[in-house]
gemmi code that builds the backbone of each chain (N, CA, C; Angstrom):
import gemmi

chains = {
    "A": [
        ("UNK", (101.796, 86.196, 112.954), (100.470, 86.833, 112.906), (99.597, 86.260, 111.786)),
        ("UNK", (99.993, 85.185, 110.689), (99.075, 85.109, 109.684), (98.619, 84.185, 109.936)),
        ("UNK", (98.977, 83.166, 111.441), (98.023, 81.907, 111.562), (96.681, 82.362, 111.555)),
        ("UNK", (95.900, 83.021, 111.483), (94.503, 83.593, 111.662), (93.850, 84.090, 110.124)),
        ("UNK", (94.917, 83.843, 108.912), (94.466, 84.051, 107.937), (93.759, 83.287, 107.169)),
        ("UNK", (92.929, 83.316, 106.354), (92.676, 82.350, 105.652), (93.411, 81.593, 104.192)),
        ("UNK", (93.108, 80.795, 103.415), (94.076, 80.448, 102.518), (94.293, 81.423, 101.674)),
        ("UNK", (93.196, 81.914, 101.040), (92.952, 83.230, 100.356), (94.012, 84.227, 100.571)),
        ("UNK", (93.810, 84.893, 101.781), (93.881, 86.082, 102.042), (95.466, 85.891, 102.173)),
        ("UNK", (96.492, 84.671, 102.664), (97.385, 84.007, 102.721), (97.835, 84.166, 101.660)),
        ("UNK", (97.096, 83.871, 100.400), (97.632, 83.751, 98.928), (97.691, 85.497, 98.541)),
        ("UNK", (96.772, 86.096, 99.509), (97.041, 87.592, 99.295), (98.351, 87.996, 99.084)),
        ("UNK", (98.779, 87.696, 100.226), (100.096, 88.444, 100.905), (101.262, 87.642, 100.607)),
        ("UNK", (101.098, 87.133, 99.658), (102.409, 86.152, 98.624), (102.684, 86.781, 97.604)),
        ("UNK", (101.093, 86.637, 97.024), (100.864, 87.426, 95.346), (101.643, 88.998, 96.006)),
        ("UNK", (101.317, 89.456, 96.917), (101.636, 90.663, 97.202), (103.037, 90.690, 97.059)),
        ("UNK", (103.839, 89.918, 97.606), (105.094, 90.003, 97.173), (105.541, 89.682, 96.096)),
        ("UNK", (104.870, 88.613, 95.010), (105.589, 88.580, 93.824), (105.369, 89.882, 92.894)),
        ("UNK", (103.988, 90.729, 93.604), (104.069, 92.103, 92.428), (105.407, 92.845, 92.719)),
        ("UNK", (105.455, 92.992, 94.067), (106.103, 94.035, 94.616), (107.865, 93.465, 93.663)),
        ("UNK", (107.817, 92.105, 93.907), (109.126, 91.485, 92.873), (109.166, 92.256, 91.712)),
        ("UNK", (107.838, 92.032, 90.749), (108.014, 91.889, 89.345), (108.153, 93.373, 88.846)),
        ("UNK", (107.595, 93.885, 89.975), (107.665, 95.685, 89.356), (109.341, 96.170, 90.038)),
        ("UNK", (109.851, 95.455, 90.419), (111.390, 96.092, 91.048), (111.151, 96.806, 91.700)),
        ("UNK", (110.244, 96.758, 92.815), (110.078, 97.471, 94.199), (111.008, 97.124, 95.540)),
        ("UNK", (111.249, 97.421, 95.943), (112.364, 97.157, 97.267), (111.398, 96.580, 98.490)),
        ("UNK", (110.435, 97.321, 98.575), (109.209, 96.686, 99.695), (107.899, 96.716, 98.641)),
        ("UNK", (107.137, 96.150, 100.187), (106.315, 95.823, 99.525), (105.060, 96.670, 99.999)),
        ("UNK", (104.546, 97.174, 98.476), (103.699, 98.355, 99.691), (102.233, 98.300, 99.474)),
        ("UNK", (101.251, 98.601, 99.542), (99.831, 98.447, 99.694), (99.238, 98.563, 98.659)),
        ("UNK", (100.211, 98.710, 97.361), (99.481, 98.594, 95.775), (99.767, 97.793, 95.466)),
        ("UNK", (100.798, 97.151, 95.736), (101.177, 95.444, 95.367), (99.931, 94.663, 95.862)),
        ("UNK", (99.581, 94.564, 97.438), (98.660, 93.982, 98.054), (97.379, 94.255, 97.227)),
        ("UNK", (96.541, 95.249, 96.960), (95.866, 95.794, 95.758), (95.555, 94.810, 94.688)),
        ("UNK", (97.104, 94.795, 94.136), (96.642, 94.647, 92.952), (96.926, 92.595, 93.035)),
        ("UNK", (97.434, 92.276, 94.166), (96.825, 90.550, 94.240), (95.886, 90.498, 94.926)),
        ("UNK", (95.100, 91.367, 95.557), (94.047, 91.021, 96.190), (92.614, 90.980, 94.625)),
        ("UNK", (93.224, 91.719, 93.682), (92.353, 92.008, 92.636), (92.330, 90.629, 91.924)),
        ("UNK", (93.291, 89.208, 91.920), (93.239, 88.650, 91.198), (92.290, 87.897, 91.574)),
        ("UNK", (91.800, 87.696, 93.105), (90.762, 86.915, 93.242), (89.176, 87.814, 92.724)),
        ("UNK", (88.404, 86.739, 92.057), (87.486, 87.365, 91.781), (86.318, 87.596, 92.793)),
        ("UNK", (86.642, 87.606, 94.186), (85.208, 87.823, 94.774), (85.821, 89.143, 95.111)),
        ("UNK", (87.057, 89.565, 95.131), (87.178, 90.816, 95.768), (87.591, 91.873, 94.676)),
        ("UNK", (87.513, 91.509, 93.500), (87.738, 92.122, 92.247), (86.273, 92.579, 91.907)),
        ("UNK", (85.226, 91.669, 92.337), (83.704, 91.646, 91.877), (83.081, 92.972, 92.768)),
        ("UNK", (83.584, 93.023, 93.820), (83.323, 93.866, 94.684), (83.817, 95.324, 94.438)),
        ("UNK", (85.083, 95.316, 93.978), (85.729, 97.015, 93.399), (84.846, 97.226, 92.224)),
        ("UNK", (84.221, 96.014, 91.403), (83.469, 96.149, 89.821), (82.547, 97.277, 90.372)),
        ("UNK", (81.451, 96.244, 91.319), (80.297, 96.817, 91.882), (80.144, 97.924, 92.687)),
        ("UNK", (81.531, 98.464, 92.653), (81.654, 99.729, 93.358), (82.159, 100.729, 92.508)),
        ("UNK", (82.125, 100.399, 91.103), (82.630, 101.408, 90.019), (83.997, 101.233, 89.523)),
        ("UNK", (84.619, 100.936, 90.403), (85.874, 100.591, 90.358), (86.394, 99.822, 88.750)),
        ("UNK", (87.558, 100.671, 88.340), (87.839, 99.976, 86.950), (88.711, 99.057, 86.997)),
        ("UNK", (88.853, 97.496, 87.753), (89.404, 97.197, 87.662), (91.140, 96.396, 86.827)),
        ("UNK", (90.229, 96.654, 85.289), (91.181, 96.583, 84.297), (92.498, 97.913, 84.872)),
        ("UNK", (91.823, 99.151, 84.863), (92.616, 100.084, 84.676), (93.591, 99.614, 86.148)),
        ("UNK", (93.035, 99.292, 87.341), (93.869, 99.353, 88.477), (94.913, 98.036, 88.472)),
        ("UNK", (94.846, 96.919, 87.818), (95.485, 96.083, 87.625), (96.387, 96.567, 86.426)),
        ("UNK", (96.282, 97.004, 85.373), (96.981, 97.479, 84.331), (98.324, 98.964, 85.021)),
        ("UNK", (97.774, 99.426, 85.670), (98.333, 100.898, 86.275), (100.246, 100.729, 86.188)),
        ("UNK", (100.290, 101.339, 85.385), (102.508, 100.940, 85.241), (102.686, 101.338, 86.969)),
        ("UNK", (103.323, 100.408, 87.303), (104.041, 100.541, 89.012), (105.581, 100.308, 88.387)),
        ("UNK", (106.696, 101.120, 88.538), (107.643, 101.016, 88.499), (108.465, 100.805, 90.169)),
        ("UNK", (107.870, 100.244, 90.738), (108.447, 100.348, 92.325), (108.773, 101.274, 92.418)),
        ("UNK", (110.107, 101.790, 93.288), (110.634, 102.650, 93.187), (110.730, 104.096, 92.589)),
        ("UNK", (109.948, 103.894, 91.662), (110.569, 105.123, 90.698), (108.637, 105.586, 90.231)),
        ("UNK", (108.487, 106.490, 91.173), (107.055, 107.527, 91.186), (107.078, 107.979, 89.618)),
        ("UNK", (106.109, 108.061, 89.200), (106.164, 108.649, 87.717), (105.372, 109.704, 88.110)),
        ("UNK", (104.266, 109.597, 88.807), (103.511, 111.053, 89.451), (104.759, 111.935, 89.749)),
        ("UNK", (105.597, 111.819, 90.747), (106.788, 112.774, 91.307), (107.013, 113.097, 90.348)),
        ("UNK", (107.752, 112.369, 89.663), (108.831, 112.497, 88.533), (108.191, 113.306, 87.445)),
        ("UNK", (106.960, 113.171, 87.433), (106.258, 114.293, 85.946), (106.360, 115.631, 86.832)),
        ("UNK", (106.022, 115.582, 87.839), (106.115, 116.811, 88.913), (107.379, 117.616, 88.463)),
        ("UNK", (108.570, 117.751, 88.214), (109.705, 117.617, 88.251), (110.272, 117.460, 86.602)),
        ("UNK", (109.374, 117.473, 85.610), (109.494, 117.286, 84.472), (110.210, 116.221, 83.959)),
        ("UNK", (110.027, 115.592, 84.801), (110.531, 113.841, 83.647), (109.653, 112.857, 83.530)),
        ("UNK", (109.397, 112.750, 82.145), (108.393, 111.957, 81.638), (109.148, 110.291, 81.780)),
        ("UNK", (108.568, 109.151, 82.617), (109.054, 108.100, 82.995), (108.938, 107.011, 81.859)),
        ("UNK", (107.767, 107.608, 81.147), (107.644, 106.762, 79.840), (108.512, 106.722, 78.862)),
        ("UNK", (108.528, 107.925, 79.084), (109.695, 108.464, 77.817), (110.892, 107.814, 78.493)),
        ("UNK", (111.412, 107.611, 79.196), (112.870, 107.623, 79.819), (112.641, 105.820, 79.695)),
        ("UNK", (111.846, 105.433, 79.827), (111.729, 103.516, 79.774), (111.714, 103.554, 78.259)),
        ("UNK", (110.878, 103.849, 77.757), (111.040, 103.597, 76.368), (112.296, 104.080, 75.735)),
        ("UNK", (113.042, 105.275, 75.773), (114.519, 105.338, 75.445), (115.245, 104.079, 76.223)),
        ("UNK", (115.014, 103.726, 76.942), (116.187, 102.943, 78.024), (116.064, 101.663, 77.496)),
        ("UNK", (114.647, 101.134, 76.983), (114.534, 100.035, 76.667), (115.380, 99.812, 74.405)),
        ("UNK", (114.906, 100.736, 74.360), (115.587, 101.274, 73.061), (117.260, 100.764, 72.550)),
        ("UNK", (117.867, 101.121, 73.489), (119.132, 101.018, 73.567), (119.426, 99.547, 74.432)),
        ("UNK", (118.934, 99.215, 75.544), (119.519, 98.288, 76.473), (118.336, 97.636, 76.030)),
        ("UNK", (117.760, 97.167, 75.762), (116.387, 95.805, 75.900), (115.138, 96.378, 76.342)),
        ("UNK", (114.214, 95.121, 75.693), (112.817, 95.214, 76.466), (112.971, 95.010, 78.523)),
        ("UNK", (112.441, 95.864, 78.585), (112.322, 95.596, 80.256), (113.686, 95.916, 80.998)),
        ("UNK", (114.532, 96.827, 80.209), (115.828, 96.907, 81.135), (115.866, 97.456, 82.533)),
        ("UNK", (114.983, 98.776, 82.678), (114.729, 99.291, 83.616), (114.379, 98.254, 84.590)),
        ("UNK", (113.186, 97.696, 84.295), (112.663, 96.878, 85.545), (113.703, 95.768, 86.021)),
        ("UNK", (114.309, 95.030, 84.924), (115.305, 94.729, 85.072), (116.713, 94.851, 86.104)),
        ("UNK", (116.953, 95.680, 85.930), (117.860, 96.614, 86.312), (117.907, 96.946, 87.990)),
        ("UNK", (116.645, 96.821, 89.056), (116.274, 97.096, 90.161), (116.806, 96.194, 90.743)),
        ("UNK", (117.382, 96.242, 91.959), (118.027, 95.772, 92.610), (117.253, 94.957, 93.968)),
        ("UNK", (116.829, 93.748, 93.740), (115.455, 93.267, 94.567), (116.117, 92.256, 95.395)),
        ("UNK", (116.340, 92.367, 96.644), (116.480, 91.694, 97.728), (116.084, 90.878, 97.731)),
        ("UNK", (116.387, 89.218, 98.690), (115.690, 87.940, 98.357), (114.486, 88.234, 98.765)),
        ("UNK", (114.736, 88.550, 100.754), (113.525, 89.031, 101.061), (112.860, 90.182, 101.189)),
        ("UNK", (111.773, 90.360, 100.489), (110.777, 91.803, 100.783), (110.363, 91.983, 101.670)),
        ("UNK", (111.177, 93.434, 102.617), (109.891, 93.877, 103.621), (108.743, 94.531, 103.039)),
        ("UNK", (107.925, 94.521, 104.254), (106.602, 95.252, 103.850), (107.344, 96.761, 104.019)),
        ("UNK", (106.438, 97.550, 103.184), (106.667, 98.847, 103.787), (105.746, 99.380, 104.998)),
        ("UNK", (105.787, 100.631, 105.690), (105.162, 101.051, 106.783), (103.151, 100.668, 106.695)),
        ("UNK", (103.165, 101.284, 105.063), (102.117, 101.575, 105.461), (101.292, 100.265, 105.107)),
        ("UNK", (101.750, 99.199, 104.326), (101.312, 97.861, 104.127), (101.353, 97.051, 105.718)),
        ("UNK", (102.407, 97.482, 106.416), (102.201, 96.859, 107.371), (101.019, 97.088, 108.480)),
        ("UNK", (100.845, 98.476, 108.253), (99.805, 98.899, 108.907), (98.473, 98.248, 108.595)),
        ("UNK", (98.475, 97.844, 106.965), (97.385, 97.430, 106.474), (96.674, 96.336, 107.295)),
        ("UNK", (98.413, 95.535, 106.908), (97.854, 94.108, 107.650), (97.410, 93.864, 109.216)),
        ("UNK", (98.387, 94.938, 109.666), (97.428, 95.211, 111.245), (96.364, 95.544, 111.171)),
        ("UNK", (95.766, 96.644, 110.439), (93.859, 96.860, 110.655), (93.186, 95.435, 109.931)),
        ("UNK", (93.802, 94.820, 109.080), (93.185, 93.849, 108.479), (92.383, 92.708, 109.931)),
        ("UNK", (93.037, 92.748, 110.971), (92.988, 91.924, 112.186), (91.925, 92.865, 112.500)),
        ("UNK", (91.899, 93.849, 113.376), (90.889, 94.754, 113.847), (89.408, 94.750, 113.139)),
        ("UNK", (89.939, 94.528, 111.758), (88.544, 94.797, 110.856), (87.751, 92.744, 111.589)),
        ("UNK", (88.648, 92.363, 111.319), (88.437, 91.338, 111.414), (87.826, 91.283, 112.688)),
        ("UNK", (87.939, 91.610, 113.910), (87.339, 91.552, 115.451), (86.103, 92.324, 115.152)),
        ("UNK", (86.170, 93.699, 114.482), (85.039, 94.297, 114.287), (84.190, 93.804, 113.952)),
        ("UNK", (84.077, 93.434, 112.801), (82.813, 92.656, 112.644), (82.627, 90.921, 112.858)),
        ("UNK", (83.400, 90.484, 114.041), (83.405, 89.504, 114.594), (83.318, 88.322, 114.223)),
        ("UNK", (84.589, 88.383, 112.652), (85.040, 87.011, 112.385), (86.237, 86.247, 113.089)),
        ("UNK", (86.119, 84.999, 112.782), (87.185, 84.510, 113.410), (88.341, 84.124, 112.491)),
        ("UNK", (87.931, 84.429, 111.124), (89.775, 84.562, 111.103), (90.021, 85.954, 109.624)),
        ("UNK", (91.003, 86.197, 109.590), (91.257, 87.597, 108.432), (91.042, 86.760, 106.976)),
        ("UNK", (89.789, 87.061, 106.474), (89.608, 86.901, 104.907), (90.632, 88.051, 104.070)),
        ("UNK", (90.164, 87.906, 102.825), (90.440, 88.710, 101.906), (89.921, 90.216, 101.995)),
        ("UNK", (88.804, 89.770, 102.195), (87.749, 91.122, 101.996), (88.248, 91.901, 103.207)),
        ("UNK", (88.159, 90.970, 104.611), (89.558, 92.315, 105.561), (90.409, 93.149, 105.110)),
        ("UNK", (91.549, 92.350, 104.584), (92.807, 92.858, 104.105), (92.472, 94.294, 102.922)),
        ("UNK", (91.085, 94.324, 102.225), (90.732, 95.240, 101.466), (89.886, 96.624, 102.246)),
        ("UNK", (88.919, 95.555, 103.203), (88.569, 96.563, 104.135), (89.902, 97.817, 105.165)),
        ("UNK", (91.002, 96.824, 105.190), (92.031, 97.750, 105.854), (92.554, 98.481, 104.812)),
        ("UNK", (92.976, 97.978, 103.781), (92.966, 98.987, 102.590), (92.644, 100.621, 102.705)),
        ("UNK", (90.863, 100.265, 102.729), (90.053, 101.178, 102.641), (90.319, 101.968, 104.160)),
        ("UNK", (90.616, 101.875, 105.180), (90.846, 102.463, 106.208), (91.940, 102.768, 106.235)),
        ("UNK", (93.093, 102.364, 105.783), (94.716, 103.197, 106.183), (94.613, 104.461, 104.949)),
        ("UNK", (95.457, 104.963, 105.522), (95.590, 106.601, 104.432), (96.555, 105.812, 103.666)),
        ("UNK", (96.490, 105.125, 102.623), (97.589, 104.707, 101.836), (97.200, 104.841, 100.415)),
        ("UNK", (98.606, 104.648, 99.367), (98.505, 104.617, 98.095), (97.748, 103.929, 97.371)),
        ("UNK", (97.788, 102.420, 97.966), (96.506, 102.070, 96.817), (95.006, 102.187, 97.549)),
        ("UNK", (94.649, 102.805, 98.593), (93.193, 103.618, 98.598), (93.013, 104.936, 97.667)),
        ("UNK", (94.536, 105.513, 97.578), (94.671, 106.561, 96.585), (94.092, 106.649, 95.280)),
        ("UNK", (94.637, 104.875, 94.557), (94.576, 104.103, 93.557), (93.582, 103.882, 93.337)),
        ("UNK", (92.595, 103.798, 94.124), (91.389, 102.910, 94.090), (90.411, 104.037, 93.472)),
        ("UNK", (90.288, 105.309, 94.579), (89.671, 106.281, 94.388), (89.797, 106.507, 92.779)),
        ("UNK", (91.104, 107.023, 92.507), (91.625, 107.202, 91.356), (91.131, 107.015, 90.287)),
        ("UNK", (90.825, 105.437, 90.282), (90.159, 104.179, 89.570), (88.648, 104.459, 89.020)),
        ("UNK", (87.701, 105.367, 89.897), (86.389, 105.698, 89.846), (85.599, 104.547, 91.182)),
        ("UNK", (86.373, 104.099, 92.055), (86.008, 103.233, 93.058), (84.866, 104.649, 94.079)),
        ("UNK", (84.049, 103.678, 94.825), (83.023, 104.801, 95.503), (83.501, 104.328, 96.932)),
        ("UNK", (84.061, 104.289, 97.804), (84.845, 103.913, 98.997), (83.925, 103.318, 99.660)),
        ("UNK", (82.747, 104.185, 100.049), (81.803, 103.604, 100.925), (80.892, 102.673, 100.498)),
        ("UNK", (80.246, 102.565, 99.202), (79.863, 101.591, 98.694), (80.631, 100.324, 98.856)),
        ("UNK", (82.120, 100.420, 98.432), (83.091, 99.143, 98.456), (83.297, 98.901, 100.009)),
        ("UNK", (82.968, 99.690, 100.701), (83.202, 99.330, 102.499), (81.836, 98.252, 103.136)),
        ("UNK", (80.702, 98.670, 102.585), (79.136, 98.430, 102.823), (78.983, 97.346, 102.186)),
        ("UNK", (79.792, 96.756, 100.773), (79.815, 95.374, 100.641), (80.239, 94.176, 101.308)),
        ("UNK", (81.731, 95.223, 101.347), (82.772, 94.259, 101.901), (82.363, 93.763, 103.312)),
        ("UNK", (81.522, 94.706, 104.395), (81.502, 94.532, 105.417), (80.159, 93.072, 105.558)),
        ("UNK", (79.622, 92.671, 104.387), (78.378, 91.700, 104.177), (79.223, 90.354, 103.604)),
        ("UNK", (79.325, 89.403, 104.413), (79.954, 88.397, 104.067), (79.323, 87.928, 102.730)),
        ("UNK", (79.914, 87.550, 102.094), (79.755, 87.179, 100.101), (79.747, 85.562, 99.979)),
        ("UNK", (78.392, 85.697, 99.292), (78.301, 84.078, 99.280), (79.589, 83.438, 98.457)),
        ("UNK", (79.816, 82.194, 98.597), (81.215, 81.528, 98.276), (81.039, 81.791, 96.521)),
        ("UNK", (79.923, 82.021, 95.876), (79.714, 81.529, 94.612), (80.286, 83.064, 94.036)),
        ("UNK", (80.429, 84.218, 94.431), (81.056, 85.064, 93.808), (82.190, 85.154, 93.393)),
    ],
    "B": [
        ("UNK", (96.688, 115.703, 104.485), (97.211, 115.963, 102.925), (96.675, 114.726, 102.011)),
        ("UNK", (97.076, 113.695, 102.555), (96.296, 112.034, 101.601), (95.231, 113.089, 101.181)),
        ("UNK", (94.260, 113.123, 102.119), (92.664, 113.673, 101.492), (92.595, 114.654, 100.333)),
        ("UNK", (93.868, 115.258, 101.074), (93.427, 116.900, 100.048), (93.909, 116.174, 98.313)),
        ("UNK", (94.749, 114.618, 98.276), (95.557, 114.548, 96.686), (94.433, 113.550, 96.188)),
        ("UNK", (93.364, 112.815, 97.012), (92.575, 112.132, 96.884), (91.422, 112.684, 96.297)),
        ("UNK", (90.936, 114.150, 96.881), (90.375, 115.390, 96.533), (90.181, 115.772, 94.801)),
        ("UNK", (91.706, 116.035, 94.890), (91.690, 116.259, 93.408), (93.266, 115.879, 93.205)),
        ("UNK", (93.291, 114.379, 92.597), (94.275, 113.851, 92.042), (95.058, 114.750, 91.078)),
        ("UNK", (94.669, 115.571, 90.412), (95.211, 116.118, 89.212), (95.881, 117.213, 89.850)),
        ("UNK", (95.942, 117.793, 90.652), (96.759, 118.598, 91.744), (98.212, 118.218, 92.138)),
        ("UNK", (98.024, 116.655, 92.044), (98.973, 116.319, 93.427), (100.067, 116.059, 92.303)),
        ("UNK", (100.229, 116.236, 91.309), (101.213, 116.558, 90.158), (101.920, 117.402, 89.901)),
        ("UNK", (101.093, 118.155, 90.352), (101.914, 119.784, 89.688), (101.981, 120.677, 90.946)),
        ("UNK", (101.458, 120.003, 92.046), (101.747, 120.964, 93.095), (102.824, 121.073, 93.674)),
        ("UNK", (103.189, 121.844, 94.774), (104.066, 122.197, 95.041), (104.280, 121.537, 96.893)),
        ("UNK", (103.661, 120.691, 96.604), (103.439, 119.451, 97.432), (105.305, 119.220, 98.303)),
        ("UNK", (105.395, 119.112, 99.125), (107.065, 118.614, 99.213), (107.038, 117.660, 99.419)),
        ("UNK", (106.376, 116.680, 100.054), (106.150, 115.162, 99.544), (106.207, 114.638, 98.230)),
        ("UNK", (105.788, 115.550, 97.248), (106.256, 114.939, 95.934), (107.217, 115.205, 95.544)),
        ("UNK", (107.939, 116.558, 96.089), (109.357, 116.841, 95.614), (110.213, 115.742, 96.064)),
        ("UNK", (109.948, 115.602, 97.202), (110.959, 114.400, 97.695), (111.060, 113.152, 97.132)),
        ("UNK", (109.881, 113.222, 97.063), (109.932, 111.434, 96.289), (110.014, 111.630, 94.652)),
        ("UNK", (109.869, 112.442, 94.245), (110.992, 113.018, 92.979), (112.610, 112.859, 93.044)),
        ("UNK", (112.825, 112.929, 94.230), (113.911, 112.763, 94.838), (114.394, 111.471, 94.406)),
        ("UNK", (114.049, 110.864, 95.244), (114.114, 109.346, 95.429), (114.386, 108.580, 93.977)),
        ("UNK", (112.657, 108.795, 93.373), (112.747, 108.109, 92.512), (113.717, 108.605, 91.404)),
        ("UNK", (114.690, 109.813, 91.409), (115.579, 110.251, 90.387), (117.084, 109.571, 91.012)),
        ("UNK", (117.266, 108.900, 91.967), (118.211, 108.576, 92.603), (118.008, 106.987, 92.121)),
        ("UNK", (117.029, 106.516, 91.901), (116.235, 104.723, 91.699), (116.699, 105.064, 90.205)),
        ("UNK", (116.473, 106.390, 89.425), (116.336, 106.158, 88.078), (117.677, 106.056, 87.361)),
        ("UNK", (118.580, 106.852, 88.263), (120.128, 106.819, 88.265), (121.112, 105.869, 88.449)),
        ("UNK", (120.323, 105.416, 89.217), (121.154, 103.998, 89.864), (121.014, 102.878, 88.596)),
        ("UNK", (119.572, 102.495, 88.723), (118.987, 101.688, 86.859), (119.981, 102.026, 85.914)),
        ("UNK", (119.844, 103.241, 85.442), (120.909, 103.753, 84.364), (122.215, 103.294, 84.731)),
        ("UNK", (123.040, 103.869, 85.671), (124.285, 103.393, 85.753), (124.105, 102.307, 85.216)),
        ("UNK", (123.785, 101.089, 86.660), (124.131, 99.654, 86.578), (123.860, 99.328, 84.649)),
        ("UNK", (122.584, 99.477, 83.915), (122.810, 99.102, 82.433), (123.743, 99.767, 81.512)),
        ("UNK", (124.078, 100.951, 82.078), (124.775, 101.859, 80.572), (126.503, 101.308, 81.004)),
        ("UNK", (127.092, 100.522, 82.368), (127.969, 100.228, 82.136), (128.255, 99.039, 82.023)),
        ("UNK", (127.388, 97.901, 82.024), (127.256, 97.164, 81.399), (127.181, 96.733, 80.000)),
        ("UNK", (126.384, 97.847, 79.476), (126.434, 97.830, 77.659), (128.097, 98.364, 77.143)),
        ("UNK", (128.662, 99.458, 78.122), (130.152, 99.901, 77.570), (130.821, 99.047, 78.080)),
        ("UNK", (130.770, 98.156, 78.649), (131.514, 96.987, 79.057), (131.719, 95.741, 77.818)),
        ("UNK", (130.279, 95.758, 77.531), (130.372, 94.439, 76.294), (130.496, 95.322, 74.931)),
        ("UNK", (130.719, 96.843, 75.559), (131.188, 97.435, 73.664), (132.331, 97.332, 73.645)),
        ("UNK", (133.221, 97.052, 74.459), (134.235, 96.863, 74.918), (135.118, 98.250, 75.565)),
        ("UNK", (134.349, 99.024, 76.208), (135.033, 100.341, 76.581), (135.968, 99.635, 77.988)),
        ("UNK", (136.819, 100.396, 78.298), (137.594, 100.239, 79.509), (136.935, 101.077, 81.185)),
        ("UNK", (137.601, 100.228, 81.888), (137.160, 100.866, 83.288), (137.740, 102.118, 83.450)),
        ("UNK", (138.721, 102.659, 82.952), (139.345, 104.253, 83.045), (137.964, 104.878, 82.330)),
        ("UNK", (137.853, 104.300, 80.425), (136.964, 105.208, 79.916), (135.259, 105.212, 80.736)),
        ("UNK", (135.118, 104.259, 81.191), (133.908, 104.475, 81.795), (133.715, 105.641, 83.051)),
        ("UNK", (134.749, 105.304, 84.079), (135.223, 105.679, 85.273), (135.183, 107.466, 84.975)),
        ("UNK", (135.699, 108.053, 83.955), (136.190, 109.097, 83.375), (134.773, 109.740, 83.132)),
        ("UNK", (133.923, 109.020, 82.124), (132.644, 109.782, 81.634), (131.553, 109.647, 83.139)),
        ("UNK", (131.949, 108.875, 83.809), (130.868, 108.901, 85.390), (131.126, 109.990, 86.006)),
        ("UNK", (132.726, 110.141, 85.923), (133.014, 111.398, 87.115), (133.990, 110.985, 88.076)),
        ("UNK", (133.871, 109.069, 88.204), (134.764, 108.858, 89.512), (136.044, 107.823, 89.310)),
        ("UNK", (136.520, 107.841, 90.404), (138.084, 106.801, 90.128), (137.263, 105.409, 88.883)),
        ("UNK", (138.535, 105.270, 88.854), (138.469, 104.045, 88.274), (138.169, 102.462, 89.252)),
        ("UNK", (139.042, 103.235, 90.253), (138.720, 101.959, 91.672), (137.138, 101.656, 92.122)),
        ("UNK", (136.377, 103.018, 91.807), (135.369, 103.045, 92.538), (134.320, 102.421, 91.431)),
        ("UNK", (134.403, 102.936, 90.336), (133.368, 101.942, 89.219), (133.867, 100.569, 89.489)),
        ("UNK", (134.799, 100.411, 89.419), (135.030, 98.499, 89.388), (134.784, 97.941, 90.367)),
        ("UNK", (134.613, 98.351, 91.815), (134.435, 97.920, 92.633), (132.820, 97.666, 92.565)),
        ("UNK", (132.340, 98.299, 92.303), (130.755, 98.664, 92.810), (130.255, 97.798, 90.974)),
        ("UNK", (130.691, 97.793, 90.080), (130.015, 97.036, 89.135), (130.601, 95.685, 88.472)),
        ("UNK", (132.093, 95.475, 89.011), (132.714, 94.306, 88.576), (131.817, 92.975, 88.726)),
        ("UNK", (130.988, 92.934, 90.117), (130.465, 91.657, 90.217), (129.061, 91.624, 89.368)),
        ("UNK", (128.336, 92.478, 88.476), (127.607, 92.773, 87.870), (127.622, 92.518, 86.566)),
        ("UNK", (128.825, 92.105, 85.735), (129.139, 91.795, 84.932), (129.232, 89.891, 84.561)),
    ],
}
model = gemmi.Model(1)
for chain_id, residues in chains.items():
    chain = gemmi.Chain(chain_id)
    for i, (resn, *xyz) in enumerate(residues, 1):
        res = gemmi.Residue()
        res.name, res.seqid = resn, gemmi.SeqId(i, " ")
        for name, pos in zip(("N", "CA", "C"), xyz):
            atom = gemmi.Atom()
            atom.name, atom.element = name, gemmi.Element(name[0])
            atom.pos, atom.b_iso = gemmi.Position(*pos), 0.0
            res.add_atom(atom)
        chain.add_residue(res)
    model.add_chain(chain)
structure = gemmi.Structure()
structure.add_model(model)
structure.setup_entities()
């Protein structure tokens, strides 16, 4: 399905897996994609111009696996428990420590992503899936990093009303 | 539900959400697993034994060595 991608958006869904690597995630899920779609700057320029903090959403601790939202739910502070862990066993033991398969699946709802990423793509009647798709599907699946985004101070529809205006190359 | 934690993020913390219980779940099972695999690794190079480790986990001795010998 990614012959229709572009190089970009290609380099999306790589970067997407080396986050999903570096944070010791098991899959790969739609905040990984997020947060490499953020490294390019035309689609980073676009979350700016939509309020969006991008420092903060690229910075955001992702421990894969291990929810720190839940987990405060539930009274365990995740910071606290990395910083003891790292204390005793090393810098980075935790992340360390995750057990990461050669290959990453996507998870459900990343995969879903990348399916509307195509649709978005017919919709407004390009011929092949940019970047700005893969963000536009973002913005349409009920997923975590639209969660993220919001989160962020992002304005959804503003970032939809850009994205949907092809961006001159110079951004 | 997405909408309603999107709504007001600061909710979806302390509520009583069972989607977050669960994945409280999870991630206390991810956080357990982490721990093991390093804390018997460090009593390994303190030089503790597979009985004394096996003993403070809870399980045989067969069953720690099996599951962390190649980890070492």
């Amino acid at each position: 399905m990614f012959e229709r991608f572009t190089r970009e958006a290609r380099a999306a869904v790589v970067g997407a897996q080396e986050e999903a690597r570096t944070r010791g995630a098991r899959q790969i899920e739609t905040t990984h994609l997020l947060a490499a779609l953020l490294r390019s700057s035309a689609t980073a320029g676009a979350v700016t111009a939509a309020g969006g903090d991008v420092q903060a959403l690229v910075r955001t601790p992702d421990h894969g696996d291990l929810d720190a939202e839940a987990l405060s739910a539930v009274g365990v502070d995740l910071d606290a428990v990395t910083a003891q862990a790292e204390k005793t066993l090393g810098p980075g033991a935790l992340a360390r420590s995750a057990r990461s398969p050669k290959h990453l699946p996507f998870a459900r709802e990343a995969k879903k992503a990348l399916e509307l990423a195509l649709r978005e793509a017919i919709r407004l009647q390009d011929r092949s899936i940019e970047s700005r798709h893969l963000l536009l599907a973002v913005l349409r699946a009920e997923c975590s990093a639209r969660e993220l985004l919001v989160r962020h101070g992002t304005d959804l529809t503003a970032l939809r009303s850009t994205l949907e205006t092809p961006q001159p190359r110079s951004a | 539900m997405v909408d309603r934690m999107i709504d007001d993020p600061a909710t979806a913390a302390t509520s009583e959400d069972p989607v977050t219980g669960l994945r409280a779940v999870r991630s206390l099972r991810e956080l357990a697993d982490r721990l093991e695999t390093l804390q018997v690794a460090r009593a390994r190079q303190l030089g503790l034994s597979w009985q004394e480790i096996a003993d403070a986990l809870g399980v045989t001795r067969q069953a720690v060595h099996k599951k962390h010998r190649k980890e070492l």
